[in-house]
C-alpha positions in Angstrom: -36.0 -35.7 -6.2 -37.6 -36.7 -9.3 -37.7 -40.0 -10.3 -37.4 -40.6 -13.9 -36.8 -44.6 -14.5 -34.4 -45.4 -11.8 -32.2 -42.1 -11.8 -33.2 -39.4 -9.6 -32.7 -36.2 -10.5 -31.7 -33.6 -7.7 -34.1 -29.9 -7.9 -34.3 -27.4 -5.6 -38.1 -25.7 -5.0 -37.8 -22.2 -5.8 -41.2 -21.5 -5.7 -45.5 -22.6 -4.7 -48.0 -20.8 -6.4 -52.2 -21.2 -6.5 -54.2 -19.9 -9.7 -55.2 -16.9 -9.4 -58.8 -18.3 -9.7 -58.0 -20.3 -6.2 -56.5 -17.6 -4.3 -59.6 -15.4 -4.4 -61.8 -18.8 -3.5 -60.1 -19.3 -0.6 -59.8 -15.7 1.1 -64.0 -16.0 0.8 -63.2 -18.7 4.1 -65.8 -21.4 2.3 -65.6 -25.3 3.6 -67.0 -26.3 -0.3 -63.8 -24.5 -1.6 -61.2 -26.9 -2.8 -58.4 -25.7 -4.8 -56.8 -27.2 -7.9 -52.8 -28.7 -7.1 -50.9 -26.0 -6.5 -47.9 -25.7 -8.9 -44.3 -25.6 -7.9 -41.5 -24.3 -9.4 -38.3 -26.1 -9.3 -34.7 -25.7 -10.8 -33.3 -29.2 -12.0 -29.7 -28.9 -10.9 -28.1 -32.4 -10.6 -28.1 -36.3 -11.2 -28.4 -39.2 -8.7 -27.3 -42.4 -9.8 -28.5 -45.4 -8.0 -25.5 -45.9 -6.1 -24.7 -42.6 -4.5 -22.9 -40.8 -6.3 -24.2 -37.6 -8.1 -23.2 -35.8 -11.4 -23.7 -32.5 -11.9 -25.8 -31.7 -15.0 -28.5 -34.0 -16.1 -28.5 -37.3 -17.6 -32.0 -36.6 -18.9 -34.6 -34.3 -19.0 -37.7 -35.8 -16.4 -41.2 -36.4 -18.5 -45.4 -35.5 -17.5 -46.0 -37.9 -14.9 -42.8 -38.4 -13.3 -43.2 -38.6 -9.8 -41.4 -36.3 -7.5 -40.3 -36.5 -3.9 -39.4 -34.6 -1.1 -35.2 -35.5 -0.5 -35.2 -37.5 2.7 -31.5 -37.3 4.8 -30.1 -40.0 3.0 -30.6 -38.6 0.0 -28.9 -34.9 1.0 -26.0 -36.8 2.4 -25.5 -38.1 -1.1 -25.5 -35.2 -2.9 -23.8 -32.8 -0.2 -21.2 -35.1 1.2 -21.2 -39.1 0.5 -21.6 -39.1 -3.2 -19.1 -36.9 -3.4 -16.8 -38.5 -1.3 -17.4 -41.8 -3.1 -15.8 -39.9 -6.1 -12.8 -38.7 -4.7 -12.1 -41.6 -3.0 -8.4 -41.5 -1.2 -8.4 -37.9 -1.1 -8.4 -36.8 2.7 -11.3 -34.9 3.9 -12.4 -31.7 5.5 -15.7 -31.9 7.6 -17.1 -28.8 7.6 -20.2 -28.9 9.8 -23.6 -30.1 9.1 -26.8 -28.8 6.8 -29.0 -26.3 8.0 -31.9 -28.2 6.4 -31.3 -31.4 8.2 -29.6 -31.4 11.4 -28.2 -35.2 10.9 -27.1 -34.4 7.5 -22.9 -33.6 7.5 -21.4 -31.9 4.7 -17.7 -32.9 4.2 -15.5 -32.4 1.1 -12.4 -33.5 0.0 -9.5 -31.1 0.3 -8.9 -30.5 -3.5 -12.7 -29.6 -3.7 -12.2 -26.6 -0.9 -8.8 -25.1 -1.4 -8.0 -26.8 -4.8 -8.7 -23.9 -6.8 -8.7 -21.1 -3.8 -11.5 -20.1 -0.8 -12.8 -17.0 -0.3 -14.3 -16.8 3.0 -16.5 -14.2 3.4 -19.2 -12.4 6.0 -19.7 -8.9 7.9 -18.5 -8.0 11.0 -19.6 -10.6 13.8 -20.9 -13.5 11.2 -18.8 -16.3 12.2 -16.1 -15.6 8.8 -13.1 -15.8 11.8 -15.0 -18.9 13.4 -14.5 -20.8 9.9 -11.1 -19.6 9.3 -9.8 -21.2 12.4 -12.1 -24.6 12.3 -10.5 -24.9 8.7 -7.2 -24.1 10.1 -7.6 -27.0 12.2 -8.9 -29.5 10.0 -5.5 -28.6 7.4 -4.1 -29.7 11.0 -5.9 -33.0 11.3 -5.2 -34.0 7.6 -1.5 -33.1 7.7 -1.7 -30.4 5.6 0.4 -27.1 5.5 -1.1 -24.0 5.9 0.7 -19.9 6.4 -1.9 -18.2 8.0 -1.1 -13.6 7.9 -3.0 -13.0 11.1 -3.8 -9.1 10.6 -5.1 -8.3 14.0 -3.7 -11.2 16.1 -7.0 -12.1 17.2 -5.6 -16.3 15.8 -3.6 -15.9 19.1 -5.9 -18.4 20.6 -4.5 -21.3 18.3 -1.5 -21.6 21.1 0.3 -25.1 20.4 -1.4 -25.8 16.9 0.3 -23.8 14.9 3.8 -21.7 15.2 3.9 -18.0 15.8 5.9 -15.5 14.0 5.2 -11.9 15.1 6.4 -8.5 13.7 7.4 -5.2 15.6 7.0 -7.0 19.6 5.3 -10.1 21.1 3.6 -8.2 23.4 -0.1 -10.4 23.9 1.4 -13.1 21.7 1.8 -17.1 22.5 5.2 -17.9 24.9 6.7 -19.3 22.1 6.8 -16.8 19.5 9.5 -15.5 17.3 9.9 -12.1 16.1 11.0 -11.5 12.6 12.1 -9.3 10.7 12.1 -8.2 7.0 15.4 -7.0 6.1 15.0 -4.2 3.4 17.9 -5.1 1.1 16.4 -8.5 0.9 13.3 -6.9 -0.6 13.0 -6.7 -4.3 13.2 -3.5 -6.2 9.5 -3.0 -6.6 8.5 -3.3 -2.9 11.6 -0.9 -2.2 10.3 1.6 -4.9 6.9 1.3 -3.3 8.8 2.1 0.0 10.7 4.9 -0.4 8.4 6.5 -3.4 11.5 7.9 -6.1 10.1 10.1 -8.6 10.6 7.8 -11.8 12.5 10.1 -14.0 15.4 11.8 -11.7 15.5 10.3 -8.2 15.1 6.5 -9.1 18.4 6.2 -11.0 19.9 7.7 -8.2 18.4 5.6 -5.5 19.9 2.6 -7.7 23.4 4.4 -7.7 23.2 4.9 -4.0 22.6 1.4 -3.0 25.2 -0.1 -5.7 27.8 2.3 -4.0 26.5 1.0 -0.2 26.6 -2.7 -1.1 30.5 -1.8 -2.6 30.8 0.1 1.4 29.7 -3.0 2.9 32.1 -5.3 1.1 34.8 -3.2 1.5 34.4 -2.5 5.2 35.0 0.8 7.3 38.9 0.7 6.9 39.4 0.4 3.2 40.2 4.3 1.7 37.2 4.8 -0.2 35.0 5.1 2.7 34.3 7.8 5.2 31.8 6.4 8.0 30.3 4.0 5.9 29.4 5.7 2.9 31.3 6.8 -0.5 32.0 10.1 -1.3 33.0 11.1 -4.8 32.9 14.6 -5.4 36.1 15.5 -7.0 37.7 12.3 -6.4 39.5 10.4 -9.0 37.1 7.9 -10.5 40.0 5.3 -10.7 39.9 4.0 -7.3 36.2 3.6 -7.1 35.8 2.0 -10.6 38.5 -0.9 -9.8 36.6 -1.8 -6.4 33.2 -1.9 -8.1 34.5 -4.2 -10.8 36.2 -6.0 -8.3 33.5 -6.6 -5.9 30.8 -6.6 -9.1 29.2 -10.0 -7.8 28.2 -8.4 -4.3 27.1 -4.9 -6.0 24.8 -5.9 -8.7 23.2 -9.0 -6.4 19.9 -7.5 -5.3 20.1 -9.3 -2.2 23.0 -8.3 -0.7 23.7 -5.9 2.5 23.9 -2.1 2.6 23.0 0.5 5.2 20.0 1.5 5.0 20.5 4.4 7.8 23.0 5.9 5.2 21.4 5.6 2.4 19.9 9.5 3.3 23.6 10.9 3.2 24.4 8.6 0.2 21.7 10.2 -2.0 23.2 13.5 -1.4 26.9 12.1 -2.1 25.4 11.1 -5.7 24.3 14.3 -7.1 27.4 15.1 -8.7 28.6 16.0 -12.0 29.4 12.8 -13.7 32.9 14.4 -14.6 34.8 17.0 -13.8 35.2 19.6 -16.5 39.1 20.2 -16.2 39.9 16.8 -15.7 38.4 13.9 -17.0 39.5 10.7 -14.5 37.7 12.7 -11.9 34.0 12.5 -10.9 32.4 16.2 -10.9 31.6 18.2 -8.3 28.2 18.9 -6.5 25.0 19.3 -8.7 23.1 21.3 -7.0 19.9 20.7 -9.9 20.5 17.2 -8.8 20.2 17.8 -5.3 17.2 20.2 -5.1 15.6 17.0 -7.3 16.4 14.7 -4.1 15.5 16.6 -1.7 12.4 15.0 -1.2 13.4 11.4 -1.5 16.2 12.0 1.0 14.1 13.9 3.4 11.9 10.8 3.0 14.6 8.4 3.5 16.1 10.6 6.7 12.4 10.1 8.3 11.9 6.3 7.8 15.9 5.7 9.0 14.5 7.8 12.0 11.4 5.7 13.1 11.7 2.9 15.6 9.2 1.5 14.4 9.6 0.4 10.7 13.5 0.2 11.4 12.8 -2.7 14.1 11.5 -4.3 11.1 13.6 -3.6 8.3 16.8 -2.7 10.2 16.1 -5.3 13.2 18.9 -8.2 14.1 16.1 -10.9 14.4 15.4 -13.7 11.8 14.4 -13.0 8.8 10.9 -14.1 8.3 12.2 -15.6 5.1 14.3 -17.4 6.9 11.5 -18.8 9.4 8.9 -19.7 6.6 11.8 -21.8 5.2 12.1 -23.3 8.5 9.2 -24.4 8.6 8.7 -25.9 5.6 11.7 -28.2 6.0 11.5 -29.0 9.4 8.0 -27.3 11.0 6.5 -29.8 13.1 3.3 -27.7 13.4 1.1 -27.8 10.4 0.0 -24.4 10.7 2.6 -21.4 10.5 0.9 -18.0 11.9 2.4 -14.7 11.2 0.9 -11.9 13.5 1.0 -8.4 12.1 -1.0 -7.1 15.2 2.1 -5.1 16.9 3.3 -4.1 12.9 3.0 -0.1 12.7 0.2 1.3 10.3 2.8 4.6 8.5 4.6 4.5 5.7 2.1 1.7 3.9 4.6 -1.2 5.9 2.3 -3.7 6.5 0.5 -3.8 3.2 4.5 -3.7 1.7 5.7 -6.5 4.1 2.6 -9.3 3.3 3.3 -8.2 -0.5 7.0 -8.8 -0.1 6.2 -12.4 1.7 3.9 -13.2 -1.2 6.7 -12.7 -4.0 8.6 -14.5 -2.1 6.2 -17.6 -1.8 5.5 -17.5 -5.5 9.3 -17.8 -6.6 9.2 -20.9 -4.6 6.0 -21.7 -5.9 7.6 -21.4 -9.4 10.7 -23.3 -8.6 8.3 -26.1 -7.7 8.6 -26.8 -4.2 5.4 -27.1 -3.4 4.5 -29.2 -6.0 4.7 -32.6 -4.1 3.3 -30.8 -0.9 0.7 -28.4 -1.4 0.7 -25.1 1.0 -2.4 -22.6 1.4 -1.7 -19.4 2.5 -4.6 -17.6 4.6 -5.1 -14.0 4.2 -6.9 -12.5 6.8 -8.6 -9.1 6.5 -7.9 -9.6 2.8 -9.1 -6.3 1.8 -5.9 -4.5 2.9 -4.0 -6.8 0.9 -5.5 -7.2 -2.3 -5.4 -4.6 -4.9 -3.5 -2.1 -3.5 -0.7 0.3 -4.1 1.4 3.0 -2.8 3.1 6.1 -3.6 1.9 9.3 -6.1 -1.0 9.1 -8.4 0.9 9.6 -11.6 3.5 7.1 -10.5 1.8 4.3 -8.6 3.4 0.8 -7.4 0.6 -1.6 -7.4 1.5 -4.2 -4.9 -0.1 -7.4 -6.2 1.7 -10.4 -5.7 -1.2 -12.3 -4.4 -3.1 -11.4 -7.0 -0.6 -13.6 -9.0 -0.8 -15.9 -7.0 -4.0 -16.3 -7.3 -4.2 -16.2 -11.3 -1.0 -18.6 -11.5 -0.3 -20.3 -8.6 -2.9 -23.2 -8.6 -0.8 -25.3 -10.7 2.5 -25.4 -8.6 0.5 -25.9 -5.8 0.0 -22.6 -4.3 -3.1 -21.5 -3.2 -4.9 -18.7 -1.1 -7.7 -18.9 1.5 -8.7 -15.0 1.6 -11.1 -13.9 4.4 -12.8 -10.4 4.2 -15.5 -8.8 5.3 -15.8 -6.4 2.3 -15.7 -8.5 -0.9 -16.8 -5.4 -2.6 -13.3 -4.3 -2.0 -11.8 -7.1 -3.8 -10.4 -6.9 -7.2 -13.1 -8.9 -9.4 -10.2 -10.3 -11.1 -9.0 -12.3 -7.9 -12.3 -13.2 -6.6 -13.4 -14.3 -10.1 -10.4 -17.0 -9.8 -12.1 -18.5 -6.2 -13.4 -22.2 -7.0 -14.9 -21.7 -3.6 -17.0 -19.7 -1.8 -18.1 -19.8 1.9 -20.3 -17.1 2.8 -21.8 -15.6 5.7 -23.9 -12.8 6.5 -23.8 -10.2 4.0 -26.0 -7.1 4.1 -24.5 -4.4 1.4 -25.7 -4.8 -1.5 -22.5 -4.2 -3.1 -21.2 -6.8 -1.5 -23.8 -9.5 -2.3 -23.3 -8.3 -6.0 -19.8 -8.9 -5.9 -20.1 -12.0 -4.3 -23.2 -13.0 -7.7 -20.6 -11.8 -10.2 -17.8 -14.0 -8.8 -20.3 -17.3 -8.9 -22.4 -18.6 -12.0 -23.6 -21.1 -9.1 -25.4 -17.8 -7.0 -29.0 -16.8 -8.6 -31.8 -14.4 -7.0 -33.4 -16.7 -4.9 -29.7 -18.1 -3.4 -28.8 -14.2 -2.8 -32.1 -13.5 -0.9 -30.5 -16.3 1.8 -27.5 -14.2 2.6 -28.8 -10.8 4.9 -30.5 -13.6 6.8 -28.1 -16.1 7.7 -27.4 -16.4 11.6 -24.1 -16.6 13.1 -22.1 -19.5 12.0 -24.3 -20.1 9.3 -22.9 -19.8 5.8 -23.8 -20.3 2.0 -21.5 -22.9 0.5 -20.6 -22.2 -3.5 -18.5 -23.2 -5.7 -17.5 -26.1 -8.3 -17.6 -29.2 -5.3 -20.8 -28.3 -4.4 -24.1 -29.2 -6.4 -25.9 -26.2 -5.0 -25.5 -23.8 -2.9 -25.6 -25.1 0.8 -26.7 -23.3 4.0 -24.5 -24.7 5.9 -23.8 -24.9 10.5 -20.0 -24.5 10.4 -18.4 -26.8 13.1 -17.4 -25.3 16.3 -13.6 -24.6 16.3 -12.1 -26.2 19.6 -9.4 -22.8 19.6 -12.4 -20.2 19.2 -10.8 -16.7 18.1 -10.2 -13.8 20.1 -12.7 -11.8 17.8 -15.2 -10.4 20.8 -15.7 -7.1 20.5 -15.7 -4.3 23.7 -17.6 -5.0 26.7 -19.7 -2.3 27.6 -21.5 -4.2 30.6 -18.0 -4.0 32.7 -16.6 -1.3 30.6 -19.0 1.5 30.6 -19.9 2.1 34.1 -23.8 3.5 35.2 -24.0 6.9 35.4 -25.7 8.6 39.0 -28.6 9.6 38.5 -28.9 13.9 38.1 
């Protein structure tokens, strides 16, 4: 601290040098020797007023001859916690765990400072990130907060009664009471069902769309009426009559993107669509087969035939359960657990369906977002294992689908009271748009360098001497960056009373000793 007239101003050391005169004086070991002051270097980085509470910035510059002072715990406690608090007064408060510096010394924030403006958590492998995701799961608990945790690996089991489960695929190794859900694929929007089932832009797209138009008309005509032979809608040489009364009839159901169709006919209803559009001899009838047309589906309804064909992603998309739709909206209304947890551990890895599904749930969040229901009651939505989520996209490289819903989420949905928690252990992988949106930053162990450099790009807070902290940092120790904090903070994150099942193998009990030759 440096005292100048009654405010103290708040610098950090960054370094102790000798002149170079005294360093060669002293390595000569003689008792006469004594060295000039040594001069430290230190970056000024906020203000103390007189009672507690700091400013970041400085009030004025100190002067020659201002005295300067080691920052005793009270101080600290100012700057990292109470001064703060004293500022956002009435805001609820998450305690995060205590200062690495000074054991006494706790660092607690108000809520809007941590997940105001979105929290990236990040670390390597086996550095406590999982440890601080669940300890701030519990504290959005404590405070009554509301919190969607996407548990990729299920290892969030452990929070049992603290939060609700929703699991996909099974709930094999999950809590008693979870619920399986499901995604049903016709209430999917177009873009996640393009990055699905991969049309080719120019020729099987508008086909695709002319399939599932004539399998929502099936649906709401139902098995018996005339135009429909086991479910789907031939045309081929039919009159167009007929089918062109129903559809207008029944327009409302077939242009609503949410309504039903069969997906396990959609295969057979690609074929029945390449046709010509009218026959050549008579004009109120569709065409017959193109067989152009169908060599230019082939692929898409091969495509289609296999994922109609796999337990797995139809137990999701085709599955009687709940939609999870249906269960997040639950919750909202009437969940009496703050935390919601959706487990994705028993979700198949093929056709891209997991990385489709969280995209699909994050749409979904932001239209609510948008239609302000969160605005009165904030929600944070936790991303675990963010780095499979963020930036990516499916299908061909000359036609891609970028799935980034919570990449808009995090550009936009701050202000109706949506934000995102992401936790990763490869930032590097991040899109530097998303992570450049983070207001803060907890960060553990990091030891590639493209990481760390990620990680400096993302902060104006992080310099050289800050960076050299992170390869060092023990378990459960993080940096703490960001807006809310005055510098960054080595920080003891609190112990989480539901500790993560994030152990890895056992090789004591699991590898057994081999006899000797």
């Amino acid at each position: 601290m440096v005292d100048i007239g009654g405010i103290g101003i708040f610098a950090r050391l960054t370094e102790v040098s000798l002149p170079r005169r005294d360093v060669v004086s002293l390595t000569q070991v003689e008792d006469s020797v004594v060295p000039e002051a040594p001069i430290g270097r230190v970056q000024l980085l906020a203000t103390v007023r007189l009672d507690g509470i700091y400013v970041r910035g400085l009030v004025r510059h100190p002067r020659f001859g201002d005295a300067v002072y080691t920052a005793s715990d009270d101080v600290l406690s100012c700057v990292v916690s109470a001064g703060s608090l004293a500022a956002w007064a009435g805001e609820p408060i998450v305690q995060l765990g205590r200062l690495t510096a000074g054991d006494s010394v706790k660092v607690a924030l108000p809520a809007s400072g941590i997940f105001g403006r979105h929290l990236a958590v990040l670390g390597a492998t086996g550095a406590g990130k999982s440890w601080t995701l669940t300890h701030l799961m519990e504290e959005v608990g404590r405070l009554g907060g509301r919190l969607l945790l996407i548990d990729a690996t299920g290892e969030f089991h452990t929070m049992g009664d603290q939060a609700g489960h929703i699991a996909f695929g099974s709930t094999d190794e999950e809590p008693q009471a979870t619920q399986l859900a499901s995604l049903p694929h016709y209430l999917m929007s177009e873009s996640d069902r393009t990055a699905f089932l991969r049309p080719a832009g120019a020729s099987q797209l508008p086909k695709m769309r002319s399939a599932i138009r004539s399998l929502r008309l099936a649906a709401a005509l139902g098995d018996s009426h005339a135009l429909i032979s086991d479910g789907t809608i031939p045309k081929a040489r039919l009159p167009r009559a007929p089918f062109e009364k129903a559809a207008l009839e029944q327009n409302s159901i077939v242009e609503d993107s949410s309504s039903v169709f069969d997906l396990r006919k959609l295969a057979e209803q690609l074929r029945l669509e390449c046709i010509w559009e009218t026959d050549q001899r008579q004009s109120d009838r569709f065409g017959d087969y193109n067989n152009n047309e169908l060599g230019y589906c082939n692929s898409l309804i091969s495509r289609v035939r296999d994922f109609s064909e796999t337990p797995e992603v139809m137990s999701i998309l085709d599955a009687q359960t709940r939609s999870v739709f249906t269960l997040i909206d639950y919750w909202l209304r009437e969940g009496k657990r703050p935390v919601l947890r959706l487990s994705l551990k028993n979700m198949t890895f093929s056709h891209s369906l997991r990385e489709i599904v969280v995209n699909a749930i994050g749409r979904w969040l932001l239209a609510e977002a948008r239609a302000g229901r969160f605005k009165g009651r904030p929600v944070v939505v936790a991303v675990d294992e963010a780095h499979q989520f963020f930036g990516r996209s499916v299908g061909d490289d000359l036609a891609p689908t970028n799935l980034d819903s919570f990449e808009v989420i995090a550009k936009e949905g701050r202000k109706y009271g949506l934000t995102v928690c992401m936790a990763t252990q490869r930032p590097g992988d991040l899109p530097g748009g998303v992570l450049s949106q983070v207001g803060a930053l907890i960060v553990h162990r990091l030891a590639d360098k493209r990481d760390r450099d990620r990680v400096e790009s993302a902060s104006s807070e992080l310099d050289q001497s800050a960076m050299k902290l992170l390869p060092a940092l023990t378990p459960g120790e993080a940096l703490l960056v960001g807006a809310a904090f005055p510098v960054p903070l080595p920080v003891k994150i609190a112990r989480p009373q539901h500790e993560p099942s994030s152990q890895g193998p056992n090789y004591a009990t699991g590898w057994s000793t081999p006899s000797p030759p």
